[in-house]
N, C-alpha and C positions, 0 to 999 in steps of 0.2 A: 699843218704844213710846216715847215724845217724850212727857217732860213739862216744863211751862215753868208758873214760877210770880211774879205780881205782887199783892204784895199776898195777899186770897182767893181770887185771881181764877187757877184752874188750867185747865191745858189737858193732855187728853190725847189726842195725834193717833196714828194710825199702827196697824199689826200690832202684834198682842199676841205677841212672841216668847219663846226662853225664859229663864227669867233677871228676865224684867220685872217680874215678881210682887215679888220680893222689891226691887228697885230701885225703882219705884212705891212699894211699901207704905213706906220709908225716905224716900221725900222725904216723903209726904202726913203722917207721922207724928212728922216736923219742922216742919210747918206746926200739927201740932193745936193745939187749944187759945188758939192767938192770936187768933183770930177768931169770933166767935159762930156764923156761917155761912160755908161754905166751898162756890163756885160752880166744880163740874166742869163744863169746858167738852170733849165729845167726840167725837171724830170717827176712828170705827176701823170695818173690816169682819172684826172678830174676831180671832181666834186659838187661841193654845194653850188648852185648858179650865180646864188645872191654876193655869198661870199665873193665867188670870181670875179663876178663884174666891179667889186668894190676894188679888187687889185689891179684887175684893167683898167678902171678910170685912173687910178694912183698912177700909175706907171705913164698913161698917156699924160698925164697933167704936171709930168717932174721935167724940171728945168735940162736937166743934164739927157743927151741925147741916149735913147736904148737900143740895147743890140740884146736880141735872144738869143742863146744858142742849146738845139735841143742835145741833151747828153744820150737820153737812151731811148723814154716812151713821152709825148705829149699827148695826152687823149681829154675827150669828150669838154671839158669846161677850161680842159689848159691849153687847148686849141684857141678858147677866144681871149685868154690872157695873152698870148703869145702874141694878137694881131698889135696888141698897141704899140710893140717895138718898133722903129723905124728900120729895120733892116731884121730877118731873121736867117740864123744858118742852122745848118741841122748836121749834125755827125754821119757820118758813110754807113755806119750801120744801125743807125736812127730810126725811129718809126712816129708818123701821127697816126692818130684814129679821130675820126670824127662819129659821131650821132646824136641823134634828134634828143634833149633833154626829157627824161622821167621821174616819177616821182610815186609812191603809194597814198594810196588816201584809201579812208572810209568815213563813210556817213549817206546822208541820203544824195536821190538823182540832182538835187542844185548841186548839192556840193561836188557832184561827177563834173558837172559840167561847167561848173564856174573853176572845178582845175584844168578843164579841159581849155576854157578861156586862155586860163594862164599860159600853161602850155604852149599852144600854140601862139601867141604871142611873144615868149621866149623861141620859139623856132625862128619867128619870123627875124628876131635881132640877129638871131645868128647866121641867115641865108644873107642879110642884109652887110653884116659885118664880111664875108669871105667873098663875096662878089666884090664890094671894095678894093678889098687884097689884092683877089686873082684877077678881074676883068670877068670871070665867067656871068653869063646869063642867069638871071633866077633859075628857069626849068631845071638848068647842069646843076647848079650848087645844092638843090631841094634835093637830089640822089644822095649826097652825101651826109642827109639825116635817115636816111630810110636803112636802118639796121645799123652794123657793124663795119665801118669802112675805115681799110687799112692804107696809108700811103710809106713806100720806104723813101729814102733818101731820092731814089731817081725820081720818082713817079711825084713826090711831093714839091721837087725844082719843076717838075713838067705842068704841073696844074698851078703854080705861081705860088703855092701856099707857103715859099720859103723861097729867099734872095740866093743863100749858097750854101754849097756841100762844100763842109770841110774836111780835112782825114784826121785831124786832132784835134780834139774839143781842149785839153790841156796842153801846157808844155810838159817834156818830160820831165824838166825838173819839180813839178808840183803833181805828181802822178800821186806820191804820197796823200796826197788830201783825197784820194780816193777809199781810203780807209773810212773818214769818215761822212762820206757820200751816201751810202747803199743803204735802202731803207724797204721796206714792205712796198710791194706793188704788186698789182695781178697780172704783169706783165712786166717779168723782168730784163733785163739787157744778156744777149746771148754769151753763151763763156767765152767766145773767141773775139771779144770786144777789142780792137787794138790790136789784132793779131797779125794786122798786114806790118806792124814796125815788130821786130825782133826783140828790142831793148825795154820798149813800152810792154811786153810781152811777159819778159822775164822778170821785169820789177812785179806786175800787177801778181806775178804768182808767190812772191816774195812777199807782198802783204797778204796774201791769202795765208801762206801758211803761217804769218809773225801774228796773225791779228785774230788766232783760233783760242777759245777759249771754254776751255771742258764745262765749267761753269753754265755758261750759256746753254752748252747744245744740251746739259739735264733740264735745263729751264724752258727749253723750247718744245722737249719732248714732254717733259710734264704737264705742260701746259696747251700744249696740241697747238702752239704759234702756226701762224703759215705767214709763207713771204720775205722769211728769213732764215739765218745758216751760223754758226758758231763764227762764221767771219763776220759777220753783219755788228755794227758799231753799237757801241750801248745806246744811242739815241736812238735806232731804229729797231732794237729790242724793246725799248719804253714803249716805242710805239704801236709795236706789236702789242703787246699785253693791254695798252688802253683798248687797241679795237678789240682786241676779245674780250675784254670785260663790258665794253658797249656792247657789246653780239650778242655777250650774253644776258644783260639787263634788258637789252628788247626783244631778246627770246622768251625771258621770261612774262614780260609784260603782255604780250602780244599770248602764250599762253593764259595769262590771268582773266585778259578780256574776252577771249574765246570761251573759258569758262562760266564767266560770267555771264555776257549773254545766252549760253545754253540753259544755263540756271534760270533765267530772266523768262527763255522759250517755254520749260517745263512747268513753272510756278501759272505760268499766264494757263498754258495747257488743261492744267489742271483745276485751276480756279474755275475755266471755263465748262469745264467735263462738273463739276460740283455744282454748279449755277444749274447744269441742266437738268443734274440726278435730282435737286431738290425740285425744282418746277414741276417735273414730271408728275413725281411723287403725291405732291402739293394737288395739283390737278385731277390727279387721280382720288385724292381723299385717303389717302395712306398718311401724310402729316397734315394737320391746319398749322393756320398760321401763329397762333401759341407754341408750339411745339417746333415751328419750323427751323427757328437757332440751334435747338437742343441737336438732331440733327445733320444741321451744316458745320456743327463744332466735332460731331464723330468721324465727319468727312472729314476733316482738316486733322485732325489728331491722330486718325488710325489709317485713315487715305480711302478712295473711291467705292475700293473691292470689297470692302468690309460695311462702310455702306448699303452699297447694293444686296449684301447676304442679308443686313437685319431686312431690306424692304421688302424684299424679298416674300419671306415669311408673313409679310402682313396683306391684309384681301384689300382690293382696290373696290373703291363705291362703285356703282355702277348707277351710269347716267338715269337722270329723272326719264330724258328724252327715248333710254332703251326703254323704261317701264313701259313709260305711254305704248311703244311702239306694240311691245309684248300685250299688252292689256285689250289697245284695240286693234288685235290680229295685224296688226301691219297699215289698217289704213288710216288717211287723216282723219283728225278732230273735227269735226263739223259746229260743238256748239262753243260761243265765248262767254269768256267771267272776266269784268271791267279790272277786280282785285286782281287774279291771276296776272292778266296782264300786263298791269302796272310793274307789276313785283317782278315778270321775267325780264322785261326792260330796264328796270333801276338796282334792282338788288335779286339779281341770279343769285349771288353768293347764297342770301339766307331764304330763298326757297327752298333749294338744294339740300341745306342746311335744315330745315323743317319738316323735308322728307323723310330723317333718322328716326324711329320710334324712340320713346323716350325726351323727345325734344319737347318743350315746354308748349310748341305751337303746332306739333302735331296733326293735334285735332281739326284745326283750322286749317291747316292743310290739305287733309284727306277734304273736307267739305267744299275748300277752292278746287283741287282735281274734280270732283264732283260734276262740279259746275260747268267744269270748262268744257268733261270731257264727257261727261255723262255717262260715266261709269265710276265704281269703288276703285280704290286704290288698292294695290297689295304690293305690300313691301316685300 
């Protein structure tokens, strides 16, 4: 936020950014006390909350009495700046806006809802602050967070949220320091600003066209500013370029973390598709667990699909429980073996395993099948 000061006579233009709280409350609290009355002249469509309310206390807490007077737009957080004045006036062709404080976040559902807290906690100061002002009821004042709500000069004397409409926010003789007034907003003051006096009329065009500067308007077009015009002062050129280059440093970031987490989605994705191809595999007797790294390292190096072709190719064991099944036609086992049963109760793995011909225990296997089932075994 831009503050310029003559005299009593203060100006604060611009976004309430962060930082400004405390750099506002230091200039205005340099100015205190010199003057009996101290005239804020402001023109901002908000900002940060925190910051605001830092200016707001300042302002209500300075010795010298305050008088706001709106120049063009007061919106959303310069609405609650503006209450601490003892008197406010607003220009004829002035405008407030008010609504309910927002904010973006991410993270998980506490944290939705602990800014939800917040949130609504800041509404509550601010239905609380304008009922003060106007006398209005809670229920009325709480309409005027719900969206986009515009008051012009009549409408905002009619609801109390300003003491008087003036037709001159300047004298003509200091129209000239309108040059360096105009700053970026998203809602600028109409071109026919001043248009009901003649004189204030002819001046204001007279700086428009002294205060053009070819310079600027390449600089604006190259750089895709909005909110400002080859008349716009170098301070509100600066300031233009800071918010684009903040726009742009949290466009980029806000892309990096989108990336990021997608990367974070696929790697997890995948890991997990890998866990399964090996289990599978594993269970079926296509890898043991010697081999099972060997593997999970081709999954990870050459990726899933290439995986699944070598396993592809290789024959899965087939269950001991199909053989039985095959061997006695389909029905149950009738006789028991004390060994058998131990062994499928504590180590499935190496009966299983003892079923392979070639296996060192074999033999002693077919003899427990035997037993159990009272038939040979055929592998």
């Amino acid at each position: 936020m831009l503050f310029t000061a003559k005299e009593n006579v203060i100006k604060l233009y611009g976004n309430i950014y962060s930082g400004d709280g405390a750099w506002v409350s230091r200039q205005l609290e340099a100015i205190d006390g010199k003057y009996p009355t101290l005239a804020i002249h402001m023109h901002t469509n908000g900002g940060d909350v925190f910051e605001g309310n830092l200016i707001y206390n300042t302002l209500g807490a300075l010795k010298s009495e305050v008088h706001v007077y709106i120049d063009g737009l007061v919106a959303s957080m310069g609405t609650i700046m503006m209450l601490a004045a003892s008197k406010i006036f607003i220009a004829a062709n002035a405008n407030i806006m008010t609504h309910a404080p927002s904010t973006a976040v991410r993270g998980t559902s506490k944290t939705f809802f602990k800014t939800a807290e917040t949130l609504q906690g800041l509404e509550t100061v601010f239905v609380d602050l304008y009922m003060a002002k106007t006398g209005k009821d809670k229920a009325y004042v709480e309409k005027w967070l719900d969206g986009d709500n515009f008051f012009n000069a009549k409408k905002a004397l009619a609801e109390g949220l300003v003491d008087e409409i003036v037709t001159k926010v300047l004298p003509t003789k200091k129209i000239n320091a309108l040059k360096d007034m105009k700053i970026a907003a998203f809602y600028e003051a109409k071109d026919d600003s001043f248009s009901e006096d003649p004189e204030l009329q002819s001046q204001q065009k007279q700086i428009q066209n002294s205060n053009t500067d070819p310079m600027k308007k390449e600089l604006i077009e190259a750089l895709g500013l909005q909110g400002v015009s080859a008349e716009s002062s170098d301070t509100a050129i600066i300031a233009a370029c800071k918010a684009k280059l903040e726009a742009e440093a949290s466009k980029t970031n806000l892309e990096k973390k989108a990336k990021e987490t997608l990367q974070a989605k696929l790697d997890t994705s995948a890991a997990e598709a890998l866990v399964a191809v090996i289990t599978t595999a594993e269970k079926d007797g296509q890898i043991t667990a010697e081999t099972k790294a060997h593997y999970e390292q081709i999954g990870k190096d050459s990726g899933i699909a290439t995986l699944q072709a070598i396993l592809s190719s290789m024959p899965k064991r087939e269950s001991i429980f199909g053989k039985i099944h095959q061997s006695s036609g389909g029905s149950q086992p009738s006789a028991t073996a004390k060994g058998w049963d131990e062994m499928q109760e504590k180590d499935s793995a190496t009966l299983e395993a003892m079923s392979e011909a070639g296996h060192p225990q074999h033999e002693t296997f077919k003899a427990m099948f035997k037993a159990k089932y009272n038939t040979d075994y055929n592998a």
